[in-house]
PDB file of N, H, CA, C and O in Angstrom:
ATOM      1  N   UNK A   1       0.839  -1.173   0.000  1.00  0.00           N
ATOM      2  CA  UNK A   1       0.000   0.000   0.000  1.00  0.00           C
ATOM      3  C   UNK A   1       0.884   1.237   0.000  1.00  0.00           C
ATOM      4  O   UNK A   1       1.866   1.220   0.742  1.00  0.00           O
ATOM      5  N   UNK A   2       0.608   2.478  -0.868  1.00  0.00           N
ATOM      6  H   UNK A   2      -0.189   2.492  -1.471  1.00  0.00           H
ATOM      7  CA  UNK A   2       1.186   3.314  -1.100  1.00  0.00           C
ATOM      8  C   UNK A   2       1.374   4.391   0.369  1.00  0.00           C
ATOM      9  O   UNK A   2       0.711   4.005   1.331  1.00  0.00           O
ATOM     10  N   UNK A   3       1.763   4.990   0.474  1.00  0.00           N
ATOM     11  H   UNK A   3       2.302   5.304  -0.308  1.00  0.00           H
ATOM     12  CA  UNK A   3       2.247   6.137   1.488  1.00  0.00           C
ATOM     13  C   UNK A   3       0.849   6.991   1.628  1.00  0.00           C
ATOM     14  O   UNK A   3       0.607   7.761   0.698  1.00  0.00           O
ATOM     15  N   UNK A   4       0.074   6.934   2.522  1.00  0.00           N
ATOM     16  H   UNK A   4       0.270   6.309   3.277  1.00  0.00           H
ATOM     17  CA  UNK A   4      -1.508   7.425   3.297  1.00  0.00           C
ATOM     18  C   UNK A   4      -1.237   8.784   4.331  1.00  0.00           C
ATOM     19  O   UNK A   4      -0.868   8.590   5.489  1.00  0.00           O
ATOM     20  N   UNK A   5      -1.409   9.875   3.911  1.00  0.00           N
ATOM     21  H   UNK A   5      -1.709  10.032   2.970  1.00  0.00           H
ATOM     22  CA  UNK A   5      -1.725  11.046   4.358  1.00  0.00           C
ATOM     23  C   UNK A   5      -2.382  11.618   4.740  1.00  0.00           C
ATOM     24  O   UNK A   5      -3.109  12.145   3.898  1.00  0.00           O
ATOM     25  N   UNK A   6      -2.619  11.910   5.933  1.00  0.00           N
ATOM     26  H   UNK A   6      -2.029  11.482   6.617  1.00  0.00           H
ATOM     27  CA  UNK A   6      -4.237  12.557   6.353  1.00  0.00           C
ATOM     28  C   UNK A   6      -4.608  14.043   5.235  1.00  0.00           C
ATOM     29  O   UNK A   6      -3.858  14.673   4.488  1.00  0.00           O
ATOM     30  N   UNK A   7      -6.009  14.198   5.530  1.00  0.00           N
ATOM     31  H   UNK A   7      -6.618  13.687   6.137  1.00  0.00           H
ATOM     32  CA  UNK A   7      -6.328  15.260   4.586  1.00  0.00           C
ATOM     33  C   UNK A   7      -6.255  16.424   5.372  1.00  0.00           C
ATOM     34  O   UNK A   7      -6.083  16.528   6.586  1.00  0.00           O
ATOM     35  N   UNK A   8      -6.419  17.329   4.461  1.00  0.00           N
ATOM     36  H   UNK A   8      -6.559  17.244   3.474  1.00  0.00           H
ATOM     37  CA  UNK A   8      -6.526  18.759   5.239  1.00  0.00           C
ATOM     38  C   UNK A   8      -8.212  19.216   5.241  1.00  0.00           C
ATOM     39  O   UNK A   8      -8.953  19.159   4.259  1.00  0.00           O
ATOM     40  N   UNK A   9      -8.591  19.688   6.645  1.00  0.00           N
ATOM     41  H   UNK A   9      -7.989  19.735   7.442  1.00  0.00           H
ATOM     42  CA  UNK A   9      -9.816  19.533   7.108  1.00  0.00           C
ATOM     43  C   UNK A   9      -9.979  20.981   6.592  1.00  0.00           C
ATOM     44  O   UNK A   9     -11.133  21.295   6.299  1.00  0.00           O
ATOM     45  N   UNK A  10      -9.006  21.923   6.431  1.00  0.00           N
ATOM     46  H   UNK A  10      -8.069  21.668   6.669  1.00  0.00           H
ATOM     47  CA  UNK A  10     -10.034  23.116   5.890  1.00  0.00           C
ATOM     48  C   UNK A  10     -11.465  22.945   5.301  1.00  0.00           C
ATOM     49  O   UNK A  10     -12.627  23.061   5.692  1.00  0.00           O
ATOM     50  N   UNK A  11     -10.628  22.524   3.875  1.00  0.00           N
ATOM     51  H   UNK A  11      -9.684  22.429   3.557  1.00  0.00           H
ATOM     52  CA  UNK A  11     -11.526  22.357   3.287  1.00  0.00           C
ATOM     53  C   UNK A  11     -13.470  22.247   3.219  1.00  0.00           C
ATOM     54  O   UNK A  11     -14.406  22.839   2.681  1.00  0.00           O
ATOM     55  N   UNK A  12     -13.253  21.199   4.056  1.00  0.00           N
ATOM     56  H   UNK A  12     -12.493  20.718   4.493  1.00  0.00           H
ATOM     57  CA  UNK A  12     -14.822  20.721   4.638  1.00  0.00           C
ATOM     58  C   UNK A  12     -14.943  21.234   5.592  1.00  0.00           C
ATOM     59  O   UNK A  12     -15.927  20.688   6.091  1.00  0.00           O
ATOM     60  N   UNK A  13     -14.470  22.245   6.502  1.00  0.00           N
ATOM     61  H   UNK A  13     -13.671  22.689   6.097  1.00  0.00           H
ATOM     62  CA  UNK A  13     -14.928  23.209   7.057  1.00  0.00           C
ATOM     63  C   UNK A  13     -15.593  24.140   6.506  1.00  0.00           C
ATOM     64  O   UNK A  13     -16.650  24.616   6.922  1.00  0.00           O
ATOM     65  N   UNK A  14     -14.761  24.561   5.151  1.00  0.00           N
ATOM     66  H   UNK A  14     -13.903  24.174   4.813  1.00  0.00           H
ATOM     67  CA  UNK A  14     -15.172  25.886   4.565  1.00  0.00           C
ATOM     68  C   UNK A  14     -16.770  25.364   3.933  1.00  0.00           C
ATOM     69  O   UNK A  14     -17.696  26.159   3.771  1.00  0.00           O
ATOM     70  N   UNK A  15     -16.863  23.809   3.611  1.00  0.00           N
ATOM     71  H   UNK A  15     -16.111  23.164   3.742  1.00  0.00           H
ATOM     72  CA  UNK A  15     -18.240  23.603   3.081  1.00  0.00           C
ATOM     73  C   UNK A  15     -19.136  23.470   3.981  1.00  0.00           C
ATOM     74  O   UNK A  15     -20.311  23.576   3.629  1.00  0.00           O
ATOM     75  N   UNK A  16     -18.803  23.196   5.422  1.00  0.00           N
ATOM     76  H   UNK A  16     -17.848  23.110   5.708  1.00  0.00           H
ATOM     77  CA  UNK A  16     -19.742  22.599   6.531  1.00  0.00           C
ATOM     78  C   UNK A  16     -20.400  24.590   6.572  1.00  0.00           C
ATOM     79  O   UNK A  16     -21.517  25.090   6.448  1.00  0.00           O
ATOM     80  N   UNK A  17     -18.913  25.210   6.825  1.00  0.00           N
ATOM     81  H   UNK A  17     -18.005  24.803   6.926  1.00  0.00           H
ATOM     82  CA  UNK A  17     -19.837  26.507   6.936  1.00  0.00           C
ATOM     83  C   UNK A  17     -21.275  27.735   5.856  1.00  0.00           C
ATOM     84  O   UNK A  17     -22.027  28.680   6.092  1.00  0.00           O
ATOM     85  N   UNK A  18     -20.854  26.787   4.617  1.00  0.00           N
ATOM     86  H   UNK A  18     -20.243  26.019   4.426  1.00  0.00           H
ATOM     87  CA  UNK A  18     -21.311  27.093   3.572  1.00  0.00           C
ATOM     88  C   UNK A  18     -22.914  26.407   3.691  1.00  0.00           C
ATOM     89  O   UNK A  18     -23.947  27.068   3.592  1.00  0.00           O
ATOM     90  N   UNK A  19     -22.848  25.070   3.904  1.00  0.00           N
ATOM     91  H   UNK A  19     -22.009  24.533   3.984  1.00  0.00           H
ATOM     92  CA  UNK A  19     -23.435  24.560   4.054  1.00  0.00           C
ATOM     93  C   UNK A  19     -24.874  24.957   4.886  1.00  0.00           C
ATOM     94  O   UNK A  19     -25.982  25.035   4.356  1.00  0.00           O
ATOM     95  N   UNK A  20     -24.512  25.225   6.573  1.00  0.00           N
ATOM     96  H   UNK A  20     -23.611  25.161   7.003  1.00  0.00           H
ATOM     97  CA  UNK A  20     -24.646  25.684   7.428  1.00  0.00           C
ATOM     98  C   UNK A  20     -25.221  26.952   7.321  1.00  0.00           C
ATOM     99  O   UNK A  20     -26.071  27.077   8.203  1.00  0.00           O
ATOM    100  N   UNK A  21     -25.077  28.427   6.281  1.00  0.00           N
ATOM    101  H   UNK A  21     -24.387  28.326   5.565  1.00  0.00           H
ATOM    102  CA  UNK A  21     -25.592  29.487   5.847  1.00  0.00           C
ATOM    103  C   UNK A  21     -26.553  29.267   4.473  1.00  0.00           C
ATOM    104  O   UNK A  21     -27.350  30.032   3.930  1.00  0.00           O
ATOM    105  N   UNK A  22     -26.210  28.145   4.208  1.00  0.00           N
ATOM    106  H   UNK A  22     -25.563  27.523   4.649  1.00  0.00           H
ATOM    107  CA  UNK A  22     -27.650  28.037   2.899  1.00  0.00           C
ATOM    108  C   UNK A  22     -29.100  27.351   4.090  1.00  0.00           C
ATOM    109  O   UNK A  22     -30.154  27.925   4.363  1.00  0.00           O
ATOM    110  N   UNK A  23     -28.581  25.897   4.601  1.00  0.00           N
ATOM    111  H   UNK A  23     -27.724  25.431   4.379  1.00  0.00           H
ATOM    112  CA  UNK A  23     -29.504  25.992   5.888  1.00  0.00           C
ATOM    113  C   UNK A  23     -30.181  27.095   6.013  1.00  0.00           C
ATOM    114  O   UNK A  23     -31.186  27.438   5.391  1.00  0.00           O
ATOM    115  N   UNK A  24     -29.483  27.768   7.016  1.00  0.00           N
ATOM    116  H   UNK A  24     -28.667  27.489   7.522  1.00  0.00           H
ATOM    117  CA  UNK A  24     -30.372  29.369   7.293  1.00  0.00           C
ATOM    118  C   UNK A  24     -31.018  29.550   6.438  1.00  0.00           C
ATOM    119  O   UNK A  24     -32.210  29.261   6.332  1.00  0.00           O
ATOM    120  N   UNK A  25     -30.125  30.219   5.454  1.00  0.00           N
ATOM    121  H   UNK A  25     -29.157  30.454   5.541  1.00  0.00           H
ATOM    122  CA  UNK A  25     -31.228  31.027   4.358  1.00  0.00           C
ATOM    123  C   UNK A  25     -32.462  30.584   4.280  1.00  0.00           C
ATOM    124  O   UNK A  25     -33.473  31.225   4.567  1.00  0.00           O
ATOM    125  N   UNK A  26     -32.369  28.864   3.672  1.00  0.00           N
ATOM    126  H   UNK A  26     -31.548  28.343   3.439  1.00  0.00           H
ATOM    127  CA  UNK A  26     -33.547  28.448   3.352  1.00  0.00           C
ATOM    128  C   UNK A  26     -34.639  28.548   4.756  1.00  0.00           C
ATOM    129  O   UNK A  26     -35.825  28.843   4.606  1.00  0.00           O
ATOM    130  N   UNK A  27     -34.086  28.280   5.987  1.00  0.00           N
ATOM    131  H   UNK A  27     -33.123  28.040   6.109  1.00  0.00           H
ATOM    132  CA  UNK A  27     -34.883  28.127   7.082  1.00  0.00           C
ATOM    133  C   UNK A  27     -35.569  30.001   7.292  1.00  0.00           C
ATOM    134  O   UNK A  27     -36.648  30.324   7.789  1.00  0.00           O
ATOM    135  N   UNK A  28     -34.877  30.587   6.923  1.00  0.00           N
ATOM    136  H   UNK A  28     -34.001  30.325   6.520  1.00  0.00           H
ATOM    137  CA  UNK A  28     -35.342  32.390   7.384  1.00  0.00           C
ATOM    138  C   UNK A  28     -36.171  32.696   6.032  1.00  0.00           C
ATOM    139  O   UNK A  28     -37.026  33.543   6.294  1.00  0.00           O
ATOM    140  N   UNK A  29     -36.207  32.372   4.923  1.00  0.00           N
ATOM    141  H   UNK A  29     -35.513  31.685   4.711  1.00  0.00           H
ATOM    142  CA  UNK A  29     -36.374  32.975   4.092  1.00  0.00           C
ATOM    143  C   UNK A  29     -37.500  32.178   2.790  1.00  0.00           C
ATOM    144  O   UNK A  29     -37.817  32.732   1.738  1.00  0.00           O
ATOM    145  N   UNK A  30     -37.987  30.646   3.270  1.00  0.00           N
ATOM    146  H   UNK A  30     -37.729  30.195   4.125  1.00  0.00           H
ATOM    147  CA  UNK A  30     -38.441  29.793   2.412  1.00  0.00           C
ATOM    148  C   UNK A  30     -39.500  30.385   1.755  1.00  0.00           C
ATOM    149  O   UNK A  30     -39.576  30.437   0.528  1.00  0.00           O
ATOM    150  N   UNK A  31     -40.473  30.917   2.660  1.00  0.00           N
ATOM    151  H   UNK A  31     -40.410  30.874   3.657  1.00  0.00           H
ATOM    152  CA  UNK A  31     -41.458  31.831   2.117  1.00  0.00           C
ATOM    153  C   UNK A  31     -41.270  33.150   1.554  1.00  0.00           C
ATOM    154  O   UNK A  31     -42.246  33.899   1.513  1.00  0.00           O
ATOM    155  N   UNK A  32     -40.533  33.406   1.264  1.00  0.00           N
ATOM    156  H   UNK A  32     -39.740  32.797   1.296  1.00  0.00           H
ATOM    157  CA  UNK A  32     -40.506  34.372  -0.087  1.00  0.00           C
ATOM    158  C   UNK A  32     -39.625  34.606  -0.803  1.00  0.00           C
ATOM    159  O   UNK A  32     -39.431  35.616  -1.480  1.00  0.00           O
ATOM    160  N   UNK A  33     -38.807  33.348  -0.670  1.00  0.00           N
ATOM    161  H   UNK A  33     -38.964  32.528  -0.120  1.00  0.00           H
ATOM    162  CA  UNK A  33     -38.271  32.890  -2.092  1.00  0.00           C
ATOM    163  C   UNK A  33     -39.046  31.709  -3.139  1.00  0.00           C
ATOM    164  O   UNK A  33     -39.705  30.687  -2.941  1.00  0.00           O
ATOM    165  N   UNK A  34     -38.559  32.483  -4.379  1.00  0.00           N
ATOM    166  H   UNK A  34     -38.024  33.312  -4.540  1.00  0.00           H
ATOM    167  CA  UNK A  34     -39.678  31.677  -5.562  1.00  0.00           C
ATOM    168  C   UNK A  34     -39.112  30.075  -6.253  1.00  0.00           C
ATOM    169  O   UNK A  34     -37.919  29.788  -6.163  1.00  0.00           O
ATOM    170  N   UNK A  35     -39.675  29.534  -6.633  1.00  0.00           N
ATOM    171  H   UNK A  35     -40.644  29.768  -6.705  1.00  0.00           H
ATOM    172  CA  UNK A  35     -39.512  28.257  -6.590  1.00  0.00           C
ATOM    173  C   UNK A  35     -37.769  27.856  -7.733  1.00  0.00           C
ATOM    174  O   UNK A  35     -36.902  26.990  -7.616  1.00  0.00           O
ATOM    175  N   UNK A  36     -37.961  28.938  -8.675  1.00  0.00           N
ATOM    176  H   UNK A  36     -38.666  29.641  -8.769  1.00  0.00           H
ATOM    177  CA  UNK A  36     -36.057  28.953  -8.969  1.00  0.00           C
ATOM    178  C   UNK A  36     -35.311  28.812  -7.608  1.00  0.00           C
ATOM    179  O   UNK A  36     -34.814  27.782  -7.151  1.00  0.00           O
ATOM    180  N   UNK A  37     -35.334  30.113  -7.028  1.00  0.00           N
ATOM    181  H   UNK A  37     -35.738  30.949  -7.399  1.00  0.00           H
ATOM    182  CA  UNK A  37     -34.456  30.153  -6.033  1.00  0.00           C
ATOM    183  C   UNK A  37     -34.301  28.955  -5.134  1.00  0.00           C
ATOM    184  O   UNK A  37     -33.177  28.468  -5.013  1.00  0.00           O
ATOM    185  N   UNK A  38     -35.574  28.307  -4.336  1.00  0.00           N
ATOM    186  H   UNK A  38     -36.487  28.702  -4.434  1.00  0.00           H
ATOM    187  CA  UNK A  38     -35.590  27.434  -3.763  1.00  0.00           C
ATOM    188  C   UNK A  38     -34.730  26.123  -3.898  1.00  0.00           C
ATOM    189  O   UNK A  38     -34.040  25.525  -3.072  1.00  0.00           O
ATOM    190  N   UNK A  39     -35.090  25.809  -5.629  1.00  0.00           N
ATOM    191  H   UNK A  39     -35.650  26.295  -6.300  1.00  0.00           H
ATOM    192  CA  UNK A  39     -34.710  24.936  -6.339  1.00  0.00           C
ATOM    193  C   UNK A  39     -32.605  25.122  -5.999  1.00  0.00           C
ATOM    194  O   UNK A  39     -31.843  24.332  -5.441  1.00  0.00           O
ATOM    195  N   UNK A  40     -32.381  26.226  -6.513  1.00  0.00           N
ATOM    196  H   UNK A  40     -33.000  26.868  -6.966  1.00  0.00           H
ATOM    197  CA  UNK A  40     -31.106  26.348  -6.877  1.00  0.00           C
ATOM    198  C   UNK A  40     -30.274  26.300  -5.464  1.00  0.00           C
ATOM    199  O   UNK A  40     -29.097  25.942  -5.504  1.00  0.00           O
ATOM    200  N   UNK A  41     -30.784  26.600  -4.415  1.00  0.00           N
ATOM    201  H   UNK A  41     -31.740  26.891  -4.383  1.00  0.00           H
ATOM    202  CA  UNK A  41     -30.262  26.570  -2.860  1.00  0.00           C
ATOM    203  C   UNK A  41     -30.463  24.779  -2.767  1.00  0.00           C
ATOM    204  O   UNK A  41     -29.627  23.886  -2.630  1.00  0.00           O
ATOM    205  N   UNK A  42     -31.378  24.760  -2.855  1.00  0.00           N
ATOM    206  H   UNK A  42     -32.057  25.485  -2.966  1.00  0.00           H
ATOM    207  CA  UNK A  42     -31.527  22.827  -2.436  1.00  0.00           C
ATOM    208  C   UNK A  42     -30.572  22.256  -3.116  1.00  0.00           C
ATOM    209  O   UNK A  42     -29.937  21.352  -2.573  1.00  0.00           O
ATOM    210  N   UNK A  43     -30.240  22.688  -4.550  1.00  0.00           N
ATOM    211  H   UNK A  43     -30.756  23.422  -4.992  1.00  0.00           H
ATOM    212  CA  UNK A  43     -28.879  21.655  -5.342  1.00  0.00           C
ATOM    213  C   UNK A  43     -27.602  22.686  -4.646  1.00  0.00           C
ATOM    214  O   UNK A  43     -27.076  21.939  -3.820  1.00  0.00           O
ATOM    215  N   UNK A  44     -27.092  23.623  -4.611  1.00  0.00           N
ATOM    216  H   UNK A  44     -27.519  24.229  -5.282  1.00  0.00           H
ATOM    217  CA  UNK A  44     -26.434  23.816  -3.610  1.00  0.00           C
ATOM    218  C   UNK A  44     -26.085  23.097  -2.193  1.00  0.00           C
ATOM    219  O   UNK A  44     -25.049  22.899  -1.559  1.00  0.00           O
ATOM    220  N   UNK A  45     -27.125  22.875  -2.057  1.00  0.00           N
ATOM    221  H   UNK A  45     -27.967  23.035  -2.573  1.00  0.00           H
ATOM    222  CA  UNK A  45     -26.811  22.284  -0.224  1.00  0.00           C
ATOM    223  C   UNK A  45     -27.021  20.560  -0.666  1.00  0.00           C
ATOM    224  O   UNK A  45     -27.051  19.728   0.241  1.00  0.00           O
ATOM    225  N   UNK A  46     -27.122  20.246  -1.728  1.00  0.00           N
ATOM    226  H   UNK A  46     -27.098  20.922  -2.465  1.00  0.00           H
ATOM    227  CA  UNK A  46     -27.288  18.807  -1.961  1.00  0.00           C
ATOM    228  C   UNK A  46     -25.895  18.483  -2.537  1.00  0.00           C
ATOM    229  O   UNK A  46     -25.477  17.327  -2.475  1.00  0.00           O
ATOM    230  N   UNK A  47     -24.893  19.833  -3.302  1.00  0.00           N
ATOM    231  H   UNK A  47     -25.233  20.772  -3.352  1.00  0.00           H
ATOM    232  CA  UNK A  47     -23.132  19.339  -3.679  1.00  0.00           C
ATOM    233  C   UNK A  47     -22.962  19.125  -2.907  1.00  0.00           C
ATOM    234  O   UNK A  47     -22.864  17.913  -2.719  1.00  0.00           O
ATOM    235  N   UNK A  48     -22.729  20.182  -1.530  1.00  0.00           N
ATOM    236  H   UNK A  48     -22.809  21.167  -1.683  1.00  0.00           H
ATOM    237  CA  UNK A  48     -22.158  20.279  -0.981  1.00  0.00           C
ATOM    238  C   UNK A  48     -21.516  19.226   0.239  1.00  0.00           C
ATOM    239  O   UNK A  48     -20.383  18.930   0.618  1.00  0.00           O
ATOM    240  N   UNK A  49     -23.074  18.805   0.663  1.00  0.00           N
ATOM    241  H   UNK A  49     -23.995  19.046   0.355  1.00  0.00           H
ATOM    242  CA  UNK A  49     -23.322  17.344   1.397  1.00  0.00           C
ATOM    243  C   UNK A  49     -23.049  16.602   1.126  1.00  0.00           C
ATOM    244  O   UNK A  49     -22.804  15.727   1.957  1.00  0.00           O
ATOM    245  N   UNK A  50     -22.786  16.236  -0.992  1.00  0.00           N
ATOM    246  H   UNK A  50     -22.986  16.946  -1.667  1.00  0.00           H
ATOM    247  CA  UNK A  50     -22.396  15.193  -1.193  1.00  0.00           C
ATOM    248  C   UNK A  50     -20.940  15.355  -0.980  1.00  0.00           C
ATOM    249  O   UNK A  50     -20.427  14.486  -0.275  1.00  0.00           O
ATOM    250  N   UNK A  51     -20.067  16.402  -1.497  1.00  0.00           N
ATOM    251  H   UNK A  51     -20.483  17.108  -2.070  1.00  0.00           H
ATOM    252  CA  UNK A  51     -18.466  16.871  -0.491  1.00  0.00           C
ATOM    253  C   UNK A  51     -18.231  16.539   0.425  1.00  0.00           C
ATOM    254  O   UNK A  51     -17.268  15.802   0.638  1.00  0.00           O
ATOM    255  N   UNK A  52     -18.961  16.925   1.238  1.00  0.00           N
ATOM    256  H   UNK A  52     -19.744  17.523   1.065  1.00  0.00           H
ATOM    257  CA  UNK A  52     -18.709  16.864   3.309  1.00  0.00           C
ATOM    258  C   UNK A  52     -18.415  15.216   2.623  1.00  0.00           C
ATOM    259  O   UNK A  52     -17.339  14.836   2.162  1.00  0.00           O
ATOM    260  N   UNK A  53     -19.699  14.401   2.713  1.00  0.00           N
ATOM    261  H   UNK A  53     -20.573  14.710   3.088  1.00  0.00           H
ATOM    262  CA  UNK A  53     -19.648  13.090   2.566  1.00  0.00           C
ATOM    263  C   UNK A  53     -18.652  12.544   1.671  1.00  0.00           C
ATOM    264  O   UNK A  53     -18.336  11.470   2.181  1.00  0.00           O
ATOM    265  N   UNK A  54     -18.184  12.662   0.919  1.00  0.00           N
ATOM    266  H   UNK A  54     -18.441  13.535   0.504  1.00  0.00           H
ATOM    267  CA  UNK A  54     -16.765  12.056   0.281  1.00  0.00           C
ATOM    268  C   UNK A  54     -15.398  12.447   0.808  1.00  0.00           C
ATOM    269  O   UNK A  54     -14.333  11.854   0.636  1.00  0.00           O
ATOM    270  N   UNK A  55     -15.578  13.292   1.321  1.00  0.00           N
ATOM    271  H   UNK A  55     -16.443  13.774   1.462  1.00  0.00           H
ATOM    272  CA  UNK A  55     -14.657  13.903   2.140  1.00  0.00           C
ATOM    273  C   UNK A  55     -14.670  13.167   2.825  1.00  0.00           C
ATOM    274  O   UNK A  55     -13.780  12.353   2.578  1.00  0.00           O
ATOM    275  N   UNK A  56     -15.381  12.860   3.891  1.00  0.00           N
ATOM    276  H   UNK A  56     -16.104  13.521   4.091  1.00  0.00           H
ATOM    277  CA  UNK A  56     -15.477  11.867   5.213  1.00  0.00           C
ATOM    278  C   UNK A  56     -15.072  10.364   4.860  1.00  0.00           C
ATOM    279  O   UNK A  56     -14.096   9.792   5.346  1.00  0.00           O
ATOM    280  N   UNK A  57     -15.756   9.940   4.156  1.00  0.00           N
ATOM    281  H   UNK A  57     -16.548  10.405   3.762  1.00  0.00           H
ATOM    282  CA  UNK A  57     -15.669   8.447   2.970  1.00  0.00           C
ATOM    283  C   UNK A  57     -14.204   8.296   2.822  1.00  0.00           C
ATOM    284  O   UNK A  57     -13.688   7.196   3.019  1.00  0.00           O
ATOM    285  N   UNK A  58     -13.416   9.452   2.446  1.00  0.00           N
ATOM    286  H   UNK A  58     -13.835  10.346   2.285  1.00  0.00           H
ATOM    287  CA  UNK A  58     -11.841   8.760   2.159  1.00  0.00           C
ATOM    288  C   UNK A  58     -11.062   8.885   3.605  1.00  0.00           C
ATOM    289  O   UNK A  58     -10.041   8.284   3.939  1.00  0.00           O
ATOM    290  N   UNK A  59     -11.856   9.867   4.398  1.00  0.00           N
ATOM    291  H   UNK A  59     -12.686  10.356   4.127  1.00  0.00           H
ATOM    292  CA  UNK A  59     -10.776  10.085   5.299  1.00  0.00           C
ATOM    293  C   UNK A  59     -10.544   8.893   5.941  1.00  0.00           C
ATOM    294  O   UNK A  59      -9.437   8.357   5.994  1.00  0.00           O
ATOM    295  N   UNK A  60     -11.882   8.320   6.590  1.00  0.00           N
ATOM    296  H   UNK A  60     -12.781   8.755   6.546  1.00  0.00           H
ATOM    297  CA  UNK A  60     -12.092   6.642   7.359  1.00  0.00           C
ATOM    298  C   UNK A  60     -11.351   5.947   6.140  1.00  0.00           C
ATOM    299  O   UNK A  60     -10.583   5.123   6.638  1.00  0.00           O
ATOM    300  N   UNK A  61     -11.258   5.925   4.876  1.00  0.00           N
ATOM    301  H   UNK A  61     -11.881   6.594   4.471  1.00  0.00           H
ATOM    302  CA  UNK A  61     -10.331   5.159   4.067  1.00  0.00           C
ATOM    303  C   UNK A  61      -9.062   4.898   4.742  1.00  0.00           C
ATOM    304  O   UNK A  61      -8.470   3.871   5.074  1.00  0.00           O
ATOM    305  N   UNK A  62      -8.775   6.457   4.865  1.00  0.00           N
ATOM    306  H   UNK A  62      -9.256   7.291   4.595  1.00  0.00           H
ATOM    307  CA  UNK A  62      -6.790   6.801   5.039  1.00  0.00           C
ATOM    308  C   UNK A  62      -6.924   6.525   6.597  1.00  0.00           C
ATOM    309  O   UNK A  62      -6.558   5.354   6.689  1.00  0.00           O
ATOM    310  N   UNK A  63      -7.100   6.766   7.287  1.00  0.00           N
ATOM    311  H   UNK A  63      -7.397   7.717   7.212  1.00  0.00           H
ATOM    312  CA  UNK A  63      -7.442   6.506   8.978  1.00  0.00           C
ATOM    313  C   UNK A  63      -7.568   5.149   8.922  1.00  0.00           C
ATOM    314  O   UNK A  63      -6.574   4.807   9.561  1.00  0.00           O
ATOM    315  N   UNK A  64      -8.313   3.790   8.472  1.00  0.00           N
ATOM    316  H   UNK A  64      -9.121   4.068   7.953  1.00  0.00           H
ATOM    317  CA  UNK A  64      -7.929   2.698   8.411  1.00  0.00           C
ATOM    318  C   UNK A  64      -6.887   2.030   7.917  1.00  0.00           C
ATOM    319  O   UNK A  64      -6.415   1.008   8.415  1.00  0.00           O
ATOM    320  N   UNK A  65      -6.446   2.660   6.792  1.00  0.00           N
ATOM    321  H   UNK A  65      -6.829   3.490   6.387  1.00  0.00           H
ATOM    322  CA  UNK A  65      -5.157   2.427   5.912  1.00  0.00           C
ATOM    323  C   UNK A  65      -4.205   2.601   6.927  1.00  0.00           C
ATOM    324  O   UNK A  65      -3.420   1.670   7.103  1.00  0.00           O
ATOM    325  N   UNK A  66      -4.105   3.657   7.670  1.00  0.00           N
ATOM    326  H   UNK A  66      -4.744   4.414   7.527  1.00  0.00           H
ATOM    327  CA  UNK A  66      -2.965   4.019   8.611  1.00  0.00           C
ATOM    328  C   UNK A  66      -3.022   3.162   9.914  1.00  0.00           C
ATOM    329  O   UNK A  66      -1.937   2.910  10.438  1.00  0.00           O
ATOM    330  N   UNK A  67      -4.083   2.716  10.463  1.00  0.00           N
ATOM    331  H   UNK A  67      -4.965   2.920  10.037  1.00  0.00           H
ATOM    332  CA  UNK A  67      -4.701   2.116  11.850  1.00  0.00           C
ATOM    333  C   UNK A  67      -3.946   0.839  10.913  1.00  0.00           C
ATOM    334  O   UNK A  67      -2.732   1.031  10.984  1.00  0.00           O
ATOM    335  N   UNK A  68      -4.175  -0.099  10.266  1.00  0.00           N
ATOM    336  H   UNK A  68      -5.161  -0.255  10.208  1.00  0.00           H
ATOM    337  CA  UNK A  68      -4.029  -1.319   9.443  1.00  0.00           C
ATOM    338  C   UNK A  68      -2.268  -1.191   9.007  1.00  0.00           C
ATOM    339  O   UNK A  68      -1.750  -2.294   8.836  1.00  0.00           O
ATOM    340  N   UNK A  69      -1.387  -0.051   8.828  1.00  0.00           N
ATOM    341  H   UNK A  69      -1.808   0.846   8.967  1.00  0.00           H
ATOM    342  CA  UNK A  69      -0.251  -0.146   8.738  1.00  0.00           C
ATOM    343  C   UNK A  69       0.594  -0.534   9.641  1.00  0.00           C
ATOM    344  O   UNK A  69       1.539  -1.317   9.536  1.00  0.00           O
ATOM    345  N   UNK A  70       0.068   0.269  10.864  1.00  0.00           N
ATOM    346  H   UNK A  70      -0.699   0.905  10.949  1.00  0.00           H
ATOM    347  CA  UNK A  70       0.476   0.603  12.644  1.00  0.00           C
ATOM    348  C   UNK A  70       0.445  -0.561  13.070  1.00  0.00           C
ATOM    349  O   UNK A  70       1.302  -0.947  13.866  1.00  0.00           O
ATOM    350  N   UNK A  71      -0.999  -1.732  12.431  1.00  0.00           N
ATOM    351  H   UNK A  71      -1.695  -1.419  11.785  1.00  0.00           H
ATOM    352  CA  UNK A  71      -0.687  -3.063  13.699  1.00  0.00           C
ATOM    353  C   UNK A  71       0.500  -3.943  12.995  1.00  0.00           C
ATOM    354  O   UNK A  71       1.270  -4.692  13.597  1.00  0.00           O
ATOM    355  N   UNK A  72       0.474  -3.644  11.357  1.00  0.00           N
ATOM    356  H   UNK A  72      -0.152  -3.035  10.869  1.00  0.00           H
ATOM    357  CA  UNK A  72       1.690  -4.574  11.059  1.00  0.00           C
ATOM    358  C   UNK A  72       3.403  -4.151  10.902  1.00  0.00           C
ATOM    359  O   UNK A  72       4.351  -4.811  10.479  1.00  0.00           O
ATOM    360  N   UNK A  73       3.329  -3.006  11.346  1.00  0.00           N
ATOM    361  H   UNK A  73       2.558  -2.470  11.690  1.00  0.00           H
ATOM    362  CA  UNK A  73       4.088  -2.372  11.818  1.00  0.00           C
ATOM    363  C   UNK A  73       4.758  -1.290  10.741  1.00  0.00           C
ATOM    364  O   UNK A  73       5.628  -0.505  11.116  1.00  0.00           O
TER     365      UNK A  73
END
């Protein structure tokens, strides 16, 4: 197995927070935004989640890869 690096968590911070302010929006604002807008915030917050989530998906990859190196030394 090749050489396993943890990731850099910025990243999915910067989307958790992104994430996290479309939330809002949609929660402050559902009623009087029109069904474009609605639409275009929901696929927004639906990349983004799918990010967080692949993000997470490799990290438990590399975190087992590394846990699985450590017991064989």
């Amino acid at each position: 197995m090749g050489l396993l690096k943890r990731q850099d968590i910025q990243e999915v911070n910067i989307n958790a927070e992104k994430l996290s302010g479309l939330s809002q929006t949609l929660f402050e604002y559902h009623d009087k935004l029109d069904r474009f807008q609605l639409k275009t915030i929901c696929a927004l917050v639906y990349d983004l989640a799918a990010e967080i989530h692949a993000w997470t998906e490799k990290e438990e990859e590399i975190v087992m890869g590394l846990e699985e190196e450590n017991r064989n030394g």
